[in-house]
N, C-alpha and C positions, 0 to 999 in steps of 0.2 A: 649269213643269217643274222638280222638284228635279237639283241637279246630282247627279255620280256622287259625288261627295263628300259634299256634304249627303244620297245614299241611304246610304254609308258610315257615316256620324254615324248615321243612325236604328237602324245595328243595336247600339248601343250605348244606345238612350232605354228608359232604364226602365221606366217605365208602358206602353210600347208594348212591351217583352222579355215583361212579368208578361202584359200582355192577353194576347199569342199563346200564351204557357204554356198556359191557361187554357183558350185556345180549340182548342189543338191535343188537350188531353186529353177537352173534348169533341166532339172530332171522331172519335181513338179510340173511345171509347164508340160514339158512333153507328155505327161499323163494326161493335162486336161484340155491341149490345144485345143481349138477348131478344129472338128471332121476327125476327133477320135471320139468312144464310147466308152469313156473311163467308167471304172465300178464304182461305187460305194466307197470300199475301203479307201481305191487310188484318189475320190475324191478328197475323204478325211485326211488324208496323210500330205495331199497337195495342200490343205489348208492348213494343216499345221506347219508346214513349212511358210507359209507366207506371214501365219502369227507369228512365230519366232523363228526365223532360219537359224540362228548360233545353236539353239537345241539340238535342231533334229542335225543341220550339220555335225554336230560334238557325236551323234547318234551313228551317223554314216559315216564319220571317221572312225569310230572305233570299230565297224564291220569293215570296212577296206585295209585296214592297220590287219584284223586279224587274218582277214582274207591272203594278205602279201605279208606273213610273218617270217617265211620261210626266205624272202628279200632283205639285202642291205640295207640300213641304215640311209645311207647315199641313194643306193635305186628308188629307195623311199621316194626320199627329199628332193630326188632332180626330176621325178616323172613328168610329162608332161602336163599342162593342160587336158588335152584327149586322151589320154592313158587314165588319167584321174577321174576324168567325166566317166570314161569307161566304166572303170571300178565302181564309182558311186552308180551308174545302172545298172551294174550286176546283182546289187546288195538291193536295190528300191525294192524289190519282191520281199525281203525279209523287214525293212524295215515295214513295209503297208504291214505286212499280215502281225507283224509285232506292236502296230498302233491296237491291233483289234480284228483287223480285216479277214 
């Protein structure tokens, strides 16, 4: 179980700042693809990520980090790709409704 400290440290690892970037903007998209009926809120929060992804990224790192506190260090730092996407669409409900929504 990584400490509060070493979760502290993780929101500063770069390779894992760019992953969430990355995955938080396609998480937007999947909100507002073609042939879905995104709401309101999923609209403003897709749009905030495309003004600044490093924000809201930094926003859904810290609810994934808390989400998997009870995780190593290491299981942190080596998850996938898809294991990461994952996490950041577990958390996109909380972040929308935490823009406002």
């Amino acid at each position: 179980m990584a400490t509060y400290e070493e979760l502290h440290s993780l929101e500063s690892d770069g390779g894992l700042t760019y992953k969430t970037q990355v995955a938080v903007m396609v998480a937007a998209y999947d909100l507002v693809k073609t042939g879905t009926t995104p709401t309101a809120a999923d609209q403003a929060w897709a749009s905030a990520v495309l003004q600044n992804p490093v924000v809201e990224a930094k926003k859904a790192l810290r609810f994934v980090l808390a989400k998997n506190s009870d995780a190593t260090v290491s299981a942190i730092t080596s998850a996938t790709d898809a294991t990461l996407q994952s996490n950041v669409n577990e958390v996109v409900p909380s972040l929308v409704a935490a823009l406002g929504g």
